[in-house]
C-alpha positions in Angstrom: -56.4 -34.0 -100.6 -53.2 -36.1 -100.4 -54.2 -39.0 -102.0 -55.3 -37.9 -105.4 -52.1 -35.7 -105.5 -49.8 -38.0 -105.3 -51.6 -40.4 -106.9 -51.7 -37.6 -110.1 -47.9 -36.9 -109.2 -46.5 -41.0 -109.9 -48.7 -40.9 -112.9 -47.5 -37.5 -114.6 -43.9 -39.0 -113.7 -44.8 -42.5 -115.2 -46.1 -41.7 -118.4 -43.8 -38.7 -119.0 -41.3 -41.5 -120.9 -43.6 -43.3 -123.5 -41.0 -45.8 -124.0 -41.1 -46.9 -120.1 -44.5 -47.4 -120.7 -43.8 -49.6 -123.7 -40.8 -50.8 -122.1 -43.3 -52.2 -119.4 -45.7 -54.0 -122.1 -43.1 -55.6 -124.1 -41.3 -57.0 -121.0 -45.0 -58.0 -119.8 -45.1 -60.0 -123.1 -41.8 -61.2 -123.6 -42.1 -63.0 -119.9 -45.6 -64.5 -120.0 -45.0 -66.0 -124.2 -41.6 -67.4 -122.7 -43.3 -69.2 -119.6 -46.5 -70.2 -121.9 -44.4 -71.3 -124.9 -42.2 -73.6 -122.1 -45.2 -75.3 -120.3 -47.0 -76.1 -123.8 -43.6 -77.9 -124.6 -43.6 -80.1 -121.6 -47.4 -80.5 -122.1 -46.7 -81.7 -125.4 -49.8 -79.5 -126.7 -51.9 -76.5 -125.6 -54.6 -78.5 -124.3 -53.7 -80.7 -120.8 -56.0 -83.6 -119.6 -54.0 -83.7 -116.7 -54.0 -80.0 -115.9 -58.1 -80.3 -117.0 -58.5 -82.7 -114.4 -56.7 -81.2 -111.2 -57.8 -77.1 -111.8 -60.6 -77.8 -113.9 -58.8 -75.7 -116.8 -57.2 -77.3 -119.4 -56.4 -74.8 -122.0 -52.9 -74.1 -120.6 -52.4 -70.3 -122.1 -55.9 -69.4 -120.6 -54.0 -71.0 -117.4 -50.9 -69.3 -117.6 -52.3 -65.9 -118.5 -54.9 -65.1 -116.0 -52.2 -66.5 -113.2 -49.5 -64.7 -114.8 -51.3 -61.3 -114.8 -53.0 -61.6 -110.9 -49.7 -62.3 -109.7 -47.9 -59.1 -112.0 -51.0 -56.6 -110.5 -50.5 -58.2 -107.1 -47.1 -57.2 -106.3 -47.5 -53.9 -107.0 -48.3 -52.1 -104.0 -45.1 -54.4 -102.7 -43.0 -52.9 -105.4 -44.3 -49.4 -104.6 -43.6 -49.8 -100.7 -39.9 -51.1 -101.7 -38.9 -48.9 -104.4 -41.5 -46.1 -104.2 -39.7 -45.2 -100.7 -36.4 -46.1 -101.8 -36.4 -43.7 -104.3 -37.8 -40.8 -101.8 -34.9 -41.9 -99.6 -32.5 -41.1 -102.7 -33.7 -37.7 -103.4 -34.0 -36.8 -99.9 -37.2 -36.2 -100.1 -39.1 -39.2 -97.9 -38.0 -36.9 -93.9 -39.3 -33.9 -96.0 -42.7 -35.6 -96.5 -42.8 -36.9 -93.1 -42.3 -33.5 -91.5 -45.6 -32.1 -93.2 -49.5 -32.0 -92.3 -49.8 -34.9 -94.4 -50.3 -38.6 -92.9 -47.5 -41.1 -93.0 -50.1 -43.6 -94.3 -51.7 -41.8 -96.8 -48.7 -40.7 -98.9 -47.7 -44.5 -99.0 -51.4 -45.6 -99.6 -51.3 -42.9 -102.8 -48.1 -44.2 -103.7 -49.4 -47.7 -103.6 -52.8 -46.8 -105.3 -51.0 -44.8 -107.6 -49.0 -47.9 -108.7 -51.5 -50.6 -108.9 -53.8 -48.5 -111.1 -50.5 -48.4 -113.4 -49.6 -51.5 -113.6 -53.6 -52.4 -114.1 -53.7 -50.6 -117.2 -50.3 -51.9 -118.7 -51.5 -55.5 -117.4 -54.8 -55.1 -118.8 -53.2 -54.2 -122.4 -50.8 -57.5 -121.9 -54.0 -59.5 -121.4 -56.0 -58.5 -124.1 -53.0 -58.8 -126.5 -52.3 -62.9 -124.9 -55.8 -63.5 -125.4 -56.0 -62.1 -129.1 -52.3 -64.3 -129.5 -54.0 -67.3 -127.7 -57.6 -67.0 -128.9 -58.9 -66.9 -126.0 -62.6 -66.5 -125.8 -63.6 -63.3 -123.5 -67.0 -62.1 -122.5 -68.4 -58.9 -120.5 -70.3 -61.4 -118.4 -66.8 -63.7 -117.3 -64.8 -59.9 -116.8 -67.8 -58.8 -114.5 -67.7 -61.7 -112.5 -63.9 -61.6 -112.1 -63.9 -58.1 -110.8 -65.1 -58.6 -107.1 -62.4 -61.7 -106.8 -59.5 -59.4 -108.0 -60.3 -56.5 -106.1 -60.8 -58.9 -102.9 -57.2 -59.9 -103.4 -55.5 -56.3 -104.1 -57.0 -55.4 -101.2 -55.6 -58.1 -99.1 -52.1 -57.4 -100.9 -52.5 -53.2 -100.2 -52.3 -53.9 -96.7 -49.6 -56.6 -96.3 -47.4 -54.1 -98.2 -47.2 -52.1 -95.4 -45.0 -54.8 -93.6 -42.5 -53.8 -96.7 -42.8 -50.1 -96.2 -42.0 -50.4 -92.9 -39.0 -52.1 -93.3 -38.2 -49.7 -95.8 -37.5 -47.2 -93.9 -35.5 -49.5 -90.9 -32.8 -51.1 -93.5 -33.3 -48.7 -96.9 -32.6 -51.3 -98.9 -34.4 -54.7 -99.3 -34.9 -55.1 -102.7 -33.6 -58.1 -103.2 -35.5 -59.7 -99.8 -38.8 -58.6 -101.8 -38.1 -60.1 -105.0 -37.4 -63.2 -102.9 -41.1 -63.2 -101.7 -42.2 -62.0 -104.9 -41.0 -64.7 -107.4 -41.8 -67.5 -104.0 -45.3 -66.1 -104.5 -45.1 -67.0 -108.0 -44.0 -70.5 -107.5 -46.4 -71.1 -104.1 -49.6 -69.6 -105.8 -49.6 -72.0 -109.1 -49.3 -69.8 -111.3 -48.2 -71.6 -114.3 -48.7 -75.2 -112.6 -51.3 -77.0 -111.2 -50.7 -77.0 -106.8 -51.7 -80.4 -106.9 -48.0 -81.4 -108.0 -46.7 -80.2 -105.0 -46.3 -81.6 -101.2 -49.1 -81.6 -99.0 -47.9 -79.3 -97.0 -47.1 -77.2 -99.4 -50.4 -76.7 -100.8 -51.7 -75.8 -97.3 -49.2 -73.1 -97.1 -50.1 -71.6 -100.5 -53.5 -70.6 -98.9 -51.9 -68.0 -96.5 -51.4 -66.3 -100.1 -54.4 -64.5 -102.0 -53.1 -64.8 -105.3 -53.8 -68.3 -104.7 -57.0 -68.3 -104.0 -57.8 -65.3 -106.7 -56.6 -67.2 -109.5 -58.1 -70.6 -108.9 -61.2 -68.5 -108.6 -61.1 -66.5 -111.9 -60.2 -69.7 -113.8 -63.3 -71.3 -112.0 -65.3 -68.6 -113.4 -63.8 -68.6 -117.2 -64.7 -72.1 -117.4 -68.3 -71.4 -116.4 -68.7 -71.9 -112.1 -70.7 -69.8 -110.3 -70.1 -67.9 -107.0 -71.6 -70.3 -105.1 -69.2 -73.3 -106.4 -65.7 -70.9 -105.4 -67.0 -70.0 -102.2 -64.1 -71.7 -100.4 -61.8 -69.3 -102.4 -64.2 -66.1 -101.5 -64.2 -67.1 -97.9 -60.6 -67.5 -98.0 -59.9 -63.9 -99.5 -62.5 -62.3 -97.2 -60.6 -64.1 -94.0 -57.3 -63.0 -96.0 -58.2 -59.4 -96.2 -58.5 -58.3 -92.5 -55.4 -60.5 -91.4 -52.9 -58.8 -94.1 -54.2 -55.7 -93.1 -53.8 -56.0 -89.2 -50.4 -57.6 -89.6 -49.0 -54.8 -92.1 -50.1 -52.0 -90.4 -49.1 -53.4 -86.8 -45.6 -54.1 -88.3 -45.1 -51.1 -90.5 -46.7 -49.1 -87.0 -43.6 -50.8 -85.0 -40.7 -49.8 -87.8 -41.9 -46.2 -87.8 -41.8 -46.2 -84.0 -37.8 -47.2 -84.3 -37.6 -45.3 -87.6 -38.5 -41.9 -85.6 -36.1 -42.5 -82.4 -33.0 -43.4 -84.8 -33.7 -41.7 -88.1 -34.9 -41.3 -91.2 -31.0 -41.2 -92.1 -31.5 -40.4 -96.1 -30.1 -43.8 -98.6 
């Protein structure tokens, strides 16, 4: 079983440093109480009519946090793609792995897994502790609904990470090209501001992302909607999830074919 092996493997090697661990939640913190802090300054308050009126939400830390934390979880499996190989690359270890029984695909989908169950946990401790900060009213009921929405979008993000892996292994090193598309996912998805600010053609563009559509549709459901009033965001994730998919493993399909003619070649 390859999966759960190196899924268990990234976790024993995770949480053998507690301070990395707590390292992880502070920085979590630290980030989302200097972005929610800012935005109540220019706000003038923690309460917006304006934001109220174009998302619906105007309580700006319940805002900021649920977008903040989607978009953290969401770029996982990217971060696991760019650095997880990187790092096998390093230690010489990725042509090793390659050369066994196991599947290409499935050591990066356990890498990937492995990664976004971390980061889940440490996002999930940074959540509760903004919405004890924030008073922020949860409920089993308003988690339960939110599930299905952000497991729709992981899944859409698992397999568009595959376009990263890929290129992984072509140039070694694109670190900086993903935190590019990372922090332009941050701006393009509204994460701490309303889309409605932005260009027209801007907003249309945002909806090729699923962060976009998963956080308009968990607010929508902490302010009371039901299914049936985001199904325009549901239909969009379920359109979203397929199409990541097919691209990332086309793409990442292409780099391995180059990757095995010319070589692994080590970091």
């Amino acid at each position: 079983m390859i999966l759960p092996a190196v899924i268990e493997k990234e976790f024993r090697m995770f949480f053998r440093y507690p301070l990395r661990v707590i390292s992880s939640i502070l920085v979590g913190l630290v980030f989302l109480l200097q972005f929610v802090f800012f935005g109540q300054a220019v706000l003038g308050g923690r309460y917006s009519q304006l934001l109220a009126s174009s998302t619906g939400m105007g309580d700006y830390p319940t805002y900021a946090l649920i977008g903040y934390v989607l978009w953290w979880v969401s770029v996982s499996p990217m971060e696991a793609y760019v650095w997880g190989v990187r790092r096998e690359l390093q230690r010489g270890t990725f042509e090793m792995n390659i050369l066994s029984p196991a599947r290409i695909l499935e050591l990066l989908s356990g890498l990937a897994v492995s990664w976004l169950l971390m980061d889940s946990a440490l996002m999930g401790i940074v959540f509760l502790i903004g919405a004890l900060i924030f008073d922020i009213p949860l409920t089993f009921t308003i988690i339960l609904k939110s599930i299905p929405i952000i497991l729709a979008s992981l899944l859409a993000f698992l397999g568009f990470g595959f376009i990263f892996a890929g290129l992984v292994m072509l140039l070694k090193n694109i670190g900086p090209f993903a935190q590019i598309f990372e922090f332009g996912m941050l701006f393009f998805s509204g994460v701490f501001f309303p889309l409605s600010v932005m260009p027209k053609w801007l907003v249309s563009f945002s909806k090729l992302f699923p962060l976009t559509h998963a956080a308009s549709a968990v607010r929508a459901i902490f302010v009371g909607k039901t299914y049936a009033e985001i199904q325009g965001e549901i239909v969009w994730l379920l359109f979203l999830i397929p199409l990541y998919w097919a691209a990332g493993y086309l793409i990442f399909k292409w780099a391995e074919k180059i990757t095995r003619v010319v070589g692994y070649g080590g970091y």
